[in-house]
C-alpha positions in Angstrom: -12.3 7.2 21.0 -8.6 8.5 21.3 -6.7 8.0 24.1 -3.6 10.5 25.5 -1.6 9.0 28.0 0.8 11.1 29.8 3.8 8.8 31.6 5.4 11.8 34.0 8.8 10.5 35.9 11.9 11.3 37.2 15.2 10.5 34.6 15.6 6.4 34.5 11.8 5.7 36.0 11.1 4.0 32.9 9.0 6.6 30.8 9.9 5.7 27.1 10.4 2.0 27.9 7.0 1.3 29.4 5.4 4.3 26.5 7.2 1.8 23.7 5.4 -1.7 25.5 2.1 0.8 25.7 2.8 1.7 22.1 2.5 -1.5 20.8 -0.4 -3.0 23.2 -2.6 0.1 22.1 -1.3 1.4 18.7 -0.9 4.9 20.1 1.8 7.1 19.0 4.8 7.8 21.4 6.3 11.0 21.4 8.4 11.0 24.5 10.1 13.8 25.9 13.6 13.1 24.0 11.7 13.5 20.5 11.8 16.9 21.5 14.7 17.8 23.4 17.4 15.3 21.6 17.7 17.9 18.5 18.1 20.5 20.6 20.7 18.9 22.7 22.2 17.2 20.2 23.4 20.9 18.4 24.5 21.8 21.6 26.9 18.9 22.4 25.3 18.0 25.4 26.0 14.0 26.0 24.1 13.0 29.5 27.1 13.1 31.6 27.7 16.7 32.2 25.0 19.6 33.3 23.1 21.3 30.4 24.2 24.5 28.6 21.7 27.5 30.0 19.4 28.7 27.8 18.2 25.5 26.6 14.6 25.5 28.4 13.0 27.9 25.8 14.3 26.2 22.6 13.0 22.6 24.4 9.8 24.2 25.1 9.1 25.8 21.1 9.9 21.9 20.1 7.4 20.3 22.7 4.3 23.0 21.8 5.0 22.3 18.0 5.0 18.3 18.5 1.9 19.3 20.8 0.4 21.1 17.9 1.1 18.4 15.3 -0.9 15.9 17.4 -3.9 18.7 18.0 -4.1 18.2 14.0 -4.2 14.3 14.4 -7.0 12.2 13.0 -9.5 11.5 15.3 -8.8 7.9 15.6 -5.0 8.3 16.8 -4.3 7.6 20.6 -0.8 9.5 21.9 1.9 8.7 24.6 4.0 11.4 25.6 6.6 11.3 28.5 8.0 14.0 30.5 9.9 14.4 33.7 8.0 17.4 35.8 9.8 19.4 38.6 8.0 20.1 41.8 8.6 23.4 40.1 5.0 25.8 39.8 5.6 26.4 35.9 5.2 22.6 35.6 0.9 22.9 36.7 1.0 24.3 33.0 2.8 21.8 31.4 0.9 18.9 33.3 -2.8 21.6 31.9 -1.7 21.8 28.0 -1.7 17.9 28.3 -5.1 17.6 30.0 -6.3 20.2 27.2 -4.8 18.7 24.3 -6.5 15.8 25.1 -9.8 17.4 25.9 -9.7 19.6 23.0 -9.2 16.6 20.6 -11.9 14.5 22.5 -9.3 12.3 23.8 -9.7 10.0 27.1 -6.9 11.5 29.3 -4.8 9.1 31.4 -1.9 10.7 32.9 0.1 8.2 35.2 3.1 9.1 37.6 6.1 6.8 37.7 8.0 6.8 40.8 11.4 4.4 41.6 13.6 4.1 44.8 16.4 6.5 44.1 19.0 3.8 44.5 17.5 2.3 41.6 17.5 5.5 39.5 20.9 5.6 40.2 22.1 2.0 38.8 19.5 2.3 36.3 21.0 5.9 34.7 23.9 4.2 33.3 22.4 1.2 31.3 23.4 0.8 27.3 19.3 1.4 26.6 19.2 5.1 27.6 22.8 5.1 25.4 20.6 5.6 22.2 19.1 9.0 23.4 21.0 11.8 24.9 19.6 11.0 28.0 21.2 11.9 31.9 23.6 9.2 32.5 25.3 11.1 35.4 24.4 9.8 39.0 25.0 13.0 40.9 23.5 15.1 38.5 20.4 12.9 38.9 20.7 13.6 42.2 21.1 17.2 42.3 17.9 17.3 39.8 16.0 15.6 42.2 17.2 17.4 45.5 16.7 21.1 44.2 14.0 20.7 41.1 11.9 17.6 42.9 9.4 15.6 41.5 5.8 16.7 40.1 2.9 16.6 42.5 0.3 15.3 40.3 -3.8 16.1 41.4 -5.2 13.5 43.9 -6.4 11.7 41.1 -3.8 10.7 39.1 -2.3 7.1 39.6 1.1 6.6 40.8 2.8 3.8 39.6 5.8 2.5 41.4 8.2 1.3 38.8 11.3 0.1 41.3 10.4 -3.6 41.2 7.8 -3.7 38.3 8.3 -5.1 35.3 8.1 -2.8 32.7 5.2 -5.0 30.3 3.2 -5.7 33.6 3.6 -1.4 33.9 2.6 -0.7 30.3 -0.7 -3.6 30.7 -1.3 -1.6 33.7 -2.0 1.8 32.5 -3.5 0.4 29.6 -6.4 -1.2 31.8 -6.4 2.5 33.4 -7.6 3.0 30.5 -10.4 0.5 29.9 -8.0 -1.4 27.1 
């Protein structure tokens, strides 16, 4: 049976470094938030260090639903990681829902996890050479601003939260995959 695990964080929680330690403990595929948005930031000039153009949202979104469709047409034997930071924002229910129904639509064993970290620690994290190879936020206060007016998902009473601030990122990754019964 198919897995789809959902890793949903704030920027420099440690989404697409624990999804690429998953990756390789369960074979699943990780398509992490940046497979999406990078081509779209990348034609825009946006480097991580300054806020984003407006307008971008919409164009992000048409990527994420067509990766989302590609992996409705998956084989039936392929497991998928994706990773997304989620706002406290309302609109974000519906992205946190189209996961949950991919996953039921392709009879998939849904494991969403939340990834929290002290905010301190976002902050030295943000600038490491690692998140260099995506266009990823590498701006302090701009993490901060995010997080003070768009907030952090509030994920169903059932969902695990994972604290990521002093965890190692392998003892994360084996984590959710026991979550998962693997």
């Amino acid at each position: 049976m198919p897995h789809l695990f959902y890793l949903i964080g704030p920027p420099a929680s440690g989404k697409r470094t624990i999804g690429q330690l998953l990756e390789r403990q369960t074979g699943a595929v990780l398509l992490d938030n940046h497979l999406w948005s990078d081509p779209i930031f990348r034609a825009c000039g946006v480097t991580g260090h300054h806020d984003l153009p407006a307008g971008l949202s919409p164009l992000r979104e048409q990527v994420r639903l067509a990766v989302m469709a590609a992996a409705a047409l998956a084989p039936a034997h392929v497991s998928h990681i994706f990773t997304n930071y989620l706002t406290a924002e309302a609109k974000e229910q519906d992205t946190y829902r189209s996961l949950s129904e991919l996953a039921r639509a392709r009879g998939a064993v849904f494991v969403p996890v939340v990834l929290t970290c002290d905010r301190e620690e976002l902050a030295q994290r943000i600038n490491r050479p690692e998140r260099q190879d995506r266009l990823k936020l590498k701006n302090p206060e701009l993490l901060a601003a995010l997080l003070d007016t768009r907030g952090a998902f509030g994920a169903p009473a059932s969902v695990p939260v994972m604290d990521t601030t002093e965890l190692e990122p392998e003892a994360a990754a084996r984590q959710i995959a026991a979550l998962a019964g693997l």
